[in-house]
Wavefront OBJ file of the C-alpha trace (Angstrom):
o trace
v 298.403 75.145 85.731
v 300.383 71.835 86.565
v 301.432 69.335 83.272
v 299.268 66.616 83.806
v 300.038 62.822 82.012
v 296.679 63.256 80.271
v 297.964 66.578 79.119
v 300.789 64.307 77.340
v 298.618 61.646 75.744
v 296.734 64.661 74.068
v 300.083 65.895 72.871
v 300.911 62.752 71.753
v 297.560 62.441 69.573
v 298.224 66.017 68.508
v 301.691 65.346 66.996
v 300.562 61.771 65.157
v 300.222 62.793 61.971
v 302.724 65.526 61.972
v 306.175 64.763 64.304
v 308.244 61.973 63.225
v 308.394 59.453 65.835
v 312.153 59.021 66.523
v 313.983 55.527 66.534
v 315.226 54.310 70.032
v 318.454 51.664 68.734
v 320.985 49.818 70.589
v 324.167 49.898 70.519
v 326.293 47.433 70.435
v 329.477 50.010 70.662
v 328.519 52.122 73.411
v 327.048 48.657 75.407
v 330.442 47.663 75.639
v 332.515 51.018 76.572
v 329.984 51.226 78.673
v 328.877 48.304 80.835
v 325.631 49.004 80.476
v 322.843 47.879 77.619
v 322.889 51.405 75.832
v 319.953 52.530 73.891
v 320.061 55.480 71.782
v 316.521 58.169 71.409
v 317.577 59.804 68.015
v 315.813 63.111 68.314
v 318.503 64.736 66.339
v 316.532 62.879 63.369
v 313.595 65.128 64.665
v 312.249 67.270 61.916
v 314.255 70.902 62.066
v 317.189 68.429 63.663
v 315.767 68.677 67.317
v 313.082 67.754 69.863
v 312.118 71.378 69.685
v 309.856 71.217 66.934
v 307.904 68.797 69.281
v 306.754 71.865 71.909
v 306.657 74.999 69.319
v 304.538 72.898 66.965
v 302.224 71.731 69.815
v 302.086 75.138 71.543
v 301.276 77.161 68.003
v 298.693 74.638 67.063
v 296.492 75.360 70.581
v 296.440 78.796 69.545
v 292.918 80.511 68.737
v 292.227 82.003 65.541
v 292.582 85.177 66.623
v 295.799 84.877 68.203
v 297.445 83.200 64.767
v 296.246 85.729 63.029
v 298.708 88.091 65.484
v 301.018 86.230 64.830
v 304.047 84.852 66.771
v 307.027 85.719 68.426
v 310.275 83.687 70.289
v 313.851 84.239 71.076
v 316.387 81.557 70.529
v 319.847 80.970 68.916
v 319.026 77.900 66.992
v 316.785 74.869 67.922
v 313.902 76.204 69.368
v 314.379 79.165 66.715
v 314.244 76.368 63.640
v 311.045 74.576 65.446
v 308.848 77.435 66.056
v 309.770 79.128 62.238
v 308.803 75.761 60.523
v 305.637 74.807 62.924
v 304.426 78.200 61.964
v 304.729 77.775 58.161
v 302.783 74.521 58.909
v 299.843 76.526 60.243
v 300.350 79.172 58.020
v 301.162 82.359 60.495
v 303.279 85.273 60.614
v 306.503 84.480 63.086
v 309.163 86.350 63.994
v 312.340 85.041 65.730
v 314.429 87.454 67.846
v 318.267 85.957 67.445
v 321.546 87.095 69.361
v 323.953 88.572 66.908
v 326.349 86.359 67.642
v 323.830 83.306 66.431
v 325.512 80.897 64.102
v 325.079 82.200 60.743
v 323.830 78.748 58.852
v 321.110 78.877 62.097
v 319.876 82.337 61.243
v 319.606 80.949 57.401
v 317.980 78.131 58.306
v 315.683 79.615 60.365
v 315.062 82.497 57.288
v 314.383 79.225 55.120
v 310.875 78.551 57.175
v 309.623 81.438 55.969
v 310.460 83.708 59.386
v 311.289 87.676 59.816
v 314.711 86.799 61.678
v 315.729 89.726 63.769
v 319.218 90.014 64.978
v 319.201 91.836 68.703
v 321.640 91.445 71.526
v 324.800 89.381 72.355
v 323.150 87.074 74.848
v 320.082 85.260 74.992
v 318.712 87.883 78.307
v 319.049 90.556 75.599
v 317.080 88.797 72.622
v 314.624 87.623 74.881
v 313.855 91.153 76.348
v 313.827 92.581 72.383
v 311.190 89.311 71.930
v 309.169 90.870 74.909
v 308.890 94.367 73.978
v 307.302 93.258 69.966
v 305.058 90.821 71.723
v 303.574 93.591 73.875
v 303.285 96.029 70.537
v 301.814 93.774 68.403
v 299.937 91.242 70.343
v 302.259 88.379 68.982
v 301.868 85.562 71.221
v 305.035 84.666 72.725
v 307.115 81.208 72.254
v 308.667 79.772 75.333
v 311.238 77.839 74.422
v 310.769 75.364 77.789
v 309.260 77.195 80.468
v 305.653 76.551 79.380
v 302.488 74.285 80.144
v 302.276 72.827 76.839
v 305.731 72.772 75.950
v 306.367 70.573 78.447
v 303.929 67.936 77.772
v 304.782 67.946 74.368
v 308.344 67.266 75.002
v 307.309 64.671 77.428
v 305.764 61.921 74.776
v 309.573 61.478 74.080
v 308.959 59.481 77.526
v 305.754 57.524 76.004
v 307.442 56.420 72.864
v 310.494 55.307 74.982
v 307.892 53.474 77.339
v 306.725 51.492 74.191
v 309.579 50.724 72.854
v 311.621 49.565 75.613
v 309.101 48.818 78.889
v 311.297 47.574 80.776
v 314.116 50.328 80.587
v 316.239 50.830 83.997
v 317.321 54.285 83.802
v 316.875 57.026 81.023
v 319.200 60.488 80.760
v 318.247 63.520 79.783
v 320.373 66.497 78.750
v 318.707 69.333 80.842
v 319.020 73.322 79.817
v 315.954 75.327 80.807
v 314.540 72.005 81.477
v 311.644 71.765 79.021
v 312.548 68.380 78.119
v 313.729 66.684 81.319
v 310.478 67.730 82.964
v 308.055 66.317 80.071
v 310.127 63.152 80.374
v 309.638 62.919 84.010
v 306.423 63.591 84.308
v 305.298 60.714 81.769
v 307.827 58.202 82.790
v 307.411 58.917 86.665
v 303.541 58.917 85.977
v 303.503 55.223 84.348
v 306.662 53.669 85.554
v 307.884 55.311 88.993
v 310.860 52.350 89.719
v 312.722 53.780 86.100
v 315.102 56.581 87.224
v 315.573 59.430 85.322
v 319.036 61.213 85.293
v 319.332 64.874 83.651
v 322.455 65.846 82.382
v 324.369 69.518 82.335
v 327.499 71.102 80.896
v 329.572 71.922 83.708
v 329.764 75.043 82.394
v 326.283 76.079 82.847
v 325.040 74.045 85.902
v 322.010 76.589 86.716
v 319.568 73.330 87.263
v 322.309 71.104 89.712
v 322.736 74.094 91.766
v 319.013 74.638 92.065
v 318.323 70.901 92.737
v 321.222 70.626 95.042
v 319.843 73.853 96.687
v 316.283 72.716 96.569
v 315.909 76.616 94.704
v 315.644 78.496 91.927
v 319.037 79.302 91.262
v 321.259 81.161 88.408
v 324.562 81.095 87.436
v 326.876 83.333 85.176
v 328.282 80.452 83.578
v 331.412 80.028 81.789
v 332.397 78.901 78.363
v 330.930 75.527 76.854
v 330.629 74.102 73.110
v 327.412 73.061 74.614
v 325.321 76.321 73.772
v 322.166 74.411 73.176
v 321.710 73.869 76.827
v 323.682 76.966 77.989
v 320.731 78.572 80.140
v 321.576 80.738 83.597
v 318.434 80.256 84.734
v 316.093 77.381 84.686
v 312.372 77.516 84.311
v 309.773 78.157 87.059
v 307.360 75.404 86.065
v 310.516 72.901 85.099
v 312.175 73.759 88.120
v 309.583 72.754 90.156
v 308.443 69.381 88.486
v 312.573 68.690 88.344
v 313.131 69.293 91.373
v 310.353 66.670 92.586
v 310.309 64.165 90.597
v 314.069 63.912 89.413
v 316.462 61.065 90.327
v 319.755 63.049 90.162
v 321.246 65.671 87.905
v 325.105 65.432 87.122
v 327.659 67.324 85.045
v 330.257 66.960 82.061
v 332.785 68.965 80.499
v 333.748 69.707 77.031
v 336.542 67.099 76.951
v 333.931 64.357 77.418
v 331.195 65.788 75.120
v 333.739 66.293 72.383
v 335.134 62.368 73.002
v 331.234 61.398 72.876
v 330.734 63.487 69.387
v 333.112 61.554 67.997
v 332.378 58.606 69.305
v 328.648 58.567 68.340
v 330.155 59.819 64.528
v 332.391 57.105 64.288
v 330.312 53.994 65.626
v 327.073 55.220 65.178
v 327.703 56.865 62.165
v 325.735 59.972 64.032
v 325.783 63.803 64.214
v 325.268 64.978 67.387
v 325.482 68.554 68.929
v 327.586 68.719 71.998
v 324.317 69.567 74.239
v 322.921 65.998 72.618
v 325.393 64.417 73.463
v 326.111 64.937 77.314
v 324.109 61.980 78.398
v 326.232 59.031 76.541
v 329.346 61.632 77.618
v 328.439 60.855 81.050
v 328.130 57.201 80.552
v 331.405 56.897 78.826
v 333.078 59.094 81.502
v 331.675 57.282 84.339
v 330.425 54.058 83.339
v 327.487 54.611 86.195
v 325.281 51.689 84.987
v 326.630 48.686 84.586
v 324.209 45.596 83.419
v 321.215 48.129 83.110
v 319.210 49.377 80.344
v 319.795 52.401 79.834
v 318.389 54.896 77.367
v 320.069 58.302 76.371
v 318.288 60.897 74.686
v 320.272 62.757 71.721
v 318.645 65.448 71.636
v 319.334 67.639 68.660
v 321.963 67.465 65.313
v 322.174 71.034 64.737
v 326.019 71.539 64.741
v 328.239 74.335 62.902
v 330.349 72.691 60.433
v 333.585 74.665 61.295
v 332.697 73.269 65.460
v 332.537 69.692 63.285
v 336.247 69.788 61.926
v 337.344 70.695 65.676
v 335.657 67.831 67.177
v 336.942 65.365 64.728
v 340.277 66.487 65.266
v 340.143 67.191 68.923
v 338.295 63.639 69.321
v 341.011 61.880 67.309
v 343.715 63.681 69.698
v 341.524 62.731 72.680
v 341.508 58.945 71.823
v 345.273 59.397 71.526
v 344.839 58.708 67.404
v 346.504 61.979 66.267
v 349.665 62.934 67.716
v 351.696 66.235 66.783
v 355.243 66.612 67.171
v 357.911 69.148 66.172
v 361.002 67.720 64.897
v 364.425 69.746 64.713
v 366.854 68.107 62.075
v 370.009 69.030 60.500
v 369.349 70.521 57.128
v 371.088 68.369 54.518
v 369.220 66.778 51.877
v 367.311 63.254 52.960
v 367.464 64.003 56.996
v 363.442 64.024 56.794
v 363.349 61.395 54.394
v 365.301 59.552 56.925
v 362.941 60.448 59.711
v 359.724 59.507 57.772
v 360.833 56.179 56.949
v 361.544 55.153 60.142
v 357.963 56.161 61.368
v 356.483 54.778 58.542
v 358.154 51.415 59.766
v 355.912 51.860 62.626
v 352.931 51.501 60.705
v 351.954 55.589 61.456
v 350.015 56.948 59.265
v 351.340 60.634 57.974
v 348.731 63.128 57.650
v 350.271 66.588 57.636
v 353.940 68.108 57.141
v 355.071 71.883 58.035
v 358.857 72.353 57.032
v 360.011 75.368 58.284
v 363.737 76.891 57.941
v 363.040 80.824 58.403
v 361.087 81.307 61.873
v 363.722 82.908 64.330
v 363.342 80.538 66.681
v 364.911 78.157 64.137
v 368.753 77.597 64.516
v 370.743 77.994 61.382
v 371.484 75.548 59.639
v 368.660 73.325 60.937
v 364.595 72.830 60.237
v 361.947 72.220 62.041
v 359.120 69.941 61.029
v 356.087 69.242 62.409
v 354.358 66.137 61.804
v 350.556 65.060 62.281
v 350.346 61.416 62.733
v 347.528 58.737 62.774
v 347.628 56.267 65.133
v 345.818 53.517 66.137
v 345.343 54.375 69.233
v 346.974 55.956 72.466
v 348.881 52.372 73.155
v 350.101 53.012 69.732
v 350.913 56.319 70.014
v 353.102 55.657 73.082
v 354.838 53.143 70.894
v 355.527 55.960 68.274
v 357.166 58.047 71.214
v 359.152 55.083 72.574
v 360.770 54.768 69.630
v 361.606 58.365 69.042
v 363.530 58.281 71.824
v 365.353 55.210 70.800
v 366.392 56.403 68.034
v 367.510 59.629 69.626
v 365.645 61.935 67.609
v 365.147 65.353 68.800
v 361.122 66.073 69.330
v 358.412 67.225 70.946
v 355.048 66.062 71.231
v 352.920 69.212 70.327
v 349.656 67.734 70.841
l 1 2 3 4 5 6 7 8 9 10 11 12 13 14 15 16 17 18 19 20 21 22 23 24 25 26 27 28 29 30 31 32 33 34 35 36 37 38 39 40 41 42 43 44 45 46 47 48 49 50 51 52 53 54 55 56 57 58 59 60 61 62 63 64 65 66 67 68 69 70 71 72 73 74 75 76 77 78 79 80 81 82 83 84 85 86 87 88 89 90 91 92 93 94 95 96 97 98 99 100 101 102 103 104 105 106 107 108 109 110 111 112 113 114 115 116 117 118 119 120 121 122 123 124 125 126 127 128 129 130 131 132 133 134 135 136 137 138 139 140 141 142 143 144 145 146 147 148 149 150 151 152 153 154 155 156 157 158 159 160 161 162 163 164 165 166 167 168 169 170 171 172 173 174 175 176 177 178 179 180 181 182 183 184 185 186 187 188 189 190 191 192 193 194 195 196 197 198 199 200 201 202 203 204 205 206 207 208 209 210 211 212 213 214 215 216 217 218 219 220 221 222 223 224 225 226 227 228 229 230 231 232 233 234 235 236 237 238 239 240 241 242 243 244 245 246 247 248 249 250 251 252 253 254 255 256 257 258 259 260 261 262 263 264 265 266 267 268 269 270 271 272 273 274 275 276 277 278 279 280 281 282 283 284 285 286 287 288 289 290 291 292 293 294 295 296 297 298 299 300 301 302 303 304 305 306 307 308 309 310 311 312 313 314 315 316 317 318 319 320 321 322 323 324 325 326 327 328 329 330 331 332 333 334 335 336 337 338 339 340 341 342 343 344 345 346 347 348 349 350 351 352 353 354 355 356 357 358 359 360 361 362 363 364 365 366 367 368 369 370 371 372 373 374 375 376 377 378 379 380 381 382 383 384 385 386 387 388 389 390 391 392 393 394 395 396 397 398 399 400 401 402
């Protein structure tokens, strides 16, 4: 059965009363790093913190009696986990959610918190998926698709109705793309209505299972490699998104994890945002690239599920990345007021001190020296330069760590 754009105005009546319709802003910050007239789709404001809840809620509620009564079954590490668990205490049924051992453990608890039988199986999604599989077919359980499925799909797609009403004349929209669930919703109601808007999808370079099929013009996997983007970390796209992707798509490009962790921080600090890295690959590739400039251009954030201890590293590996944290080791003579003497004369620089390790014992420490290492704030990598310039001047022995 082929998604159809009727199949997504249904959807879209379906979800009225029950999924939040998700603000699309601009912003002024990310307009001008980027040349373009940037629009942000919050759908990491999305109840359960993704557009997930979107598909699970629409496929559970086109269930017959009978089948809610059995129940249902999915596999996922975290989204699509938290979407199904919660649409199911909405309507009331039994769900169980097969999860990878190595699953973040606030996902597994927030999944537990909706009320599902969490069941840890595997160390990859293949293996939880298989585990998912083998209940379904013992107890009848009607299994979850987390994007490879009819109604899924459509659901996901009124993401591209409500940006169709808010913005109608939009240029260009992009579209983080895993299994695909979401890109080919999007595509089939904006391609449907509006044919001229192009519609980019977006992929972690480390996981580029749907470029390689589009480029290929086949269903493709990959063994991928390792990305903080796990929510769209899929080896093998979806039959039925594959195949409205692959015609209907405008292009499909790739970022790493330098650029998603610059565009975490980023959407943090000006937007005052918290994006997972697999939400936030499409303003990552407008900030890298800069692909659109004068156009209006909408990217979709597609989920704020992110680990806490991830959080710390991106603030501090975004602060590093926009040259605002610098790290060096310092070697003085150890008499009384050689760091004191050091500090002052960065201070006169206006650098802001954040962290000191004195250290006199390691072996690779000469005697009768120290070595320090210093974290400092900058303003920014001009700054930072400044800070190193200086150093030099003032012949001090260092190193710039990070």
């Amino acid at each position: 059965m082929d998604v159809t754009f009727e199949d997504i105005i249904k959807s879209q009546k379906l979800q009225r009363n029950v999924i939040r319709r998700t603000p699309l802003e601009n912003s002024h910050s990310f307009s001008e790093m980027t040349g373009s007239n940037v629009y942000l789709k919050s759908e990491c404001l999305q109840k359960t913190g993704s557009f997930k809840f979107r598909g699970a809620y629409a496929k559970i509620a086109s269930l017959s009696k009978d089948e809610k009564k059995k129940g249902v079954i999915a596999a996922s590490a975290g989204n699509h986990a938290q979407g199904v668990a919660y649409a199911s205490s909405l309507e009331k049924i039994p769900c169980t959610i097969v999860m990878p051992v190595t699953a973040s453990p606030a996902k597994v608890s927030a999944t537990r918190s909706y009320g599902a039988n969490v069941i840890l199986e595997g160390t990859i999604y293949d293996e939880s998926s298989a585990k998912a599989a083998d209940i379904a077919q013992k107890t009848g359980a009607t299994i979850v698709h987390a994007f490879d499925d009819e109604t899924v799909i459509a659901a996901q797609g009124v993401i591209g109705l409500e940006i169709m009403e808010d913005l109608p004349d939009v240029d260009e929209i992009y579209v983080p793309i895993g299994g695909g669930g979401l890109a080919a919703g999007i595509l089939k109601a904006v391609k449907t209505k509006k044919p001229k808007v192009k519609v980019i999808g977006v992929q972690s370079s480390g996981f580029p299972a749907m470029k390689k099929s589009f480029d290929i013009g086949k269903l493709q996997s990959v063994a991928g490699h390792r990305t903080i983007a796990d929510g769209i970390s899929v080896k093998t796209p979806g039959h039925s998104t594959f195949k409205i992707i692959n015609e209907l798509i405008d292009d499909i490009v790739l970022v790493d994890d330098s650029s998603i962790v610059k565009a975490m921080f980023l959407l943090m600090e000006r937007s005052k945002t918290v994006v997972e890295p697999a939400g936030a690959v499409g303003i990552a590739y407008l900030l890298d690239k800069k692909p659109s400039p004068g156009k209006k251009v909408v990217t979709i954030l597609s989920g704020g599920n992110v680990d806490m201890y991830l959080l710390g590293q991106i603030v501090a590996k975004g602060l590093t990345e926009m040259g605002r944290m610098v790290k060096i080791f310092i070697l003085l003579t150890d008499k009384p007021g050689a760091l004191k003497e050091v500090v002052d004369q960065i201070s006169s620089l206006s650098v802001n001190i954040v962290d000191v390790i004195h250290d006199r014992l390691s072996s690779s420490i000469p005697a009768g020296t120290a070595g320090v290492t210093l974290s400092l704030e900058t303003q920014d990598q001009e700054h930072a330069q400044q800070l190193i310039r200086f150093l030099k001047r003032k012949n001090i022995q260092f190193k710039v760590v990070t």
